[in-house]
ZAMARGU-4260 file (C-alpha; in steps of 0.2 Angstrom, whole numbers, plus 5000, padded with zeros to 4 digits):
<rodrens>
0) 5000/5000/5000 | 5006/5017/4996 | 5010/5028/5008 | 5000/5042/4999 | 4985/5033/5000
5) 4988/5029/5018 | 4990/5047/5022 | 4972/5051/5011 | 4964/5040/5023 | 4970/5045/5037
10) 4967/5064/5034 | 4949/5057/5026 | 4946/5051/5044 | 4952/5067/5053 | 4943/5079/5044
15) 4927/5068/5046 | 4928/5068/5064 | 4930/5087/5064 | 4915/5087/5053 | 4905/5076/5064
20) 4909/5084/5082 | 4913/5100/5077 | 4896/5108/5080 | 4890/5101/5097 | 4907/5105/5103
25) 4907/5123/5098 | 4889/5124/5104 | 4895/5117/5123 | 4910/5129/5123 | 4899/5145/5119
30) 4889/5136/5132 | 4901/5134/5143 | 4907/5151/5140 | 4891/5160/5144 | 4887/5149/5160
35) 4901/5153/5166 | 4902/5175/5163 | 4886/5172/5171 | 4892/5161/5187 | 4905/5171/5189
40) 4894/5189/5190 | 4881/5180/5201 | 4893/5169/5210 | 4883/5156/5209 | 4895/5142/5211
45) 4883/5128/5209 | 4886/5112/5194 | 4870/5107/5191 | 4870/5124/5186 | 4882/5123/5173
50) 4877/5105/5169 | 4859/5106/5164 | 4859/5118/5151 | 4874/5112/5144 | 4867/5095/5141
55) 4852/5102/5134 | 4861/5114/5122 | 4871/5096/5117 | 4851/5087/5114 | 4845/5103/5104
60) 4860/5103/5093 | 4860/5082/5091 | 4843/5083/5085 | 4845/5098/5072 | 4862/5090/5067
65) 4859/5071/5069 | 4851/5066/5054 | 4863/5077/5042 | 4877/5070/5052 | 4871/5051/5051
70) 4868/5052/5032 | 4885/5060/5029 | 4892/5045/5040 | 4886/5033/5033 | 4890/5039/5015
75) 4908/5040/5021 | 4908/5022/5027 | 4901/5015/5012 | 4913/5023/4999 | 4926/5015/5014
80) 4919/5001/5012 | 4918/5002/4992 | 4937/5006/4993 | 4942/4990/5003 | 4945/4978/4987
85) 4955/4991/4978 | 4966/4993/4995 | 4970/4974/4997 | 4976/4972/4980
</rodrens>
């Protein structure tokens, strides 16, 4: 195997996992962000605080997200998997 192809693959994967977490993480760490200008004005220093809305901010976005998300997954997988024959040979 060519080490050019290894290296496509490789950055293939890479950039498909930035695609795929990308968006719930940069909505936790405005989030995260937010709750915690706001903790720090109030000093309300509780984590339940900070918990609960982040893991509702993480449900909103998986269920505007999830369904784009899974069918771009799954295309990825199956060109993968189309790929497999040419890659043993």
């Amino acid at each position: 195997m060519e080490n050019t192809l290894i290296i496509e693959l490789v950055f293939q994967a890479m950039r498909m996992a930035g695609i795929l977490a990308g968006p719930p993480i940069l909505a936790l760490l405005i989030t995260g962000l937010f709750i915690g200008i706001l903790q720090a004005a109030t000093s309300i220093n509780e984590t339940t605080v900070a918990f609960v809305p982040k893991l509702l901010v993480f449900a909103v976005v998986l269920l505007m997200i999830g369904p784009a998300s899974l069918s771009l997954y799954t295309d990825y997988i199956r060109e993968l998997f189309m790929r497999i024959p040419s890659l043993i040979s």
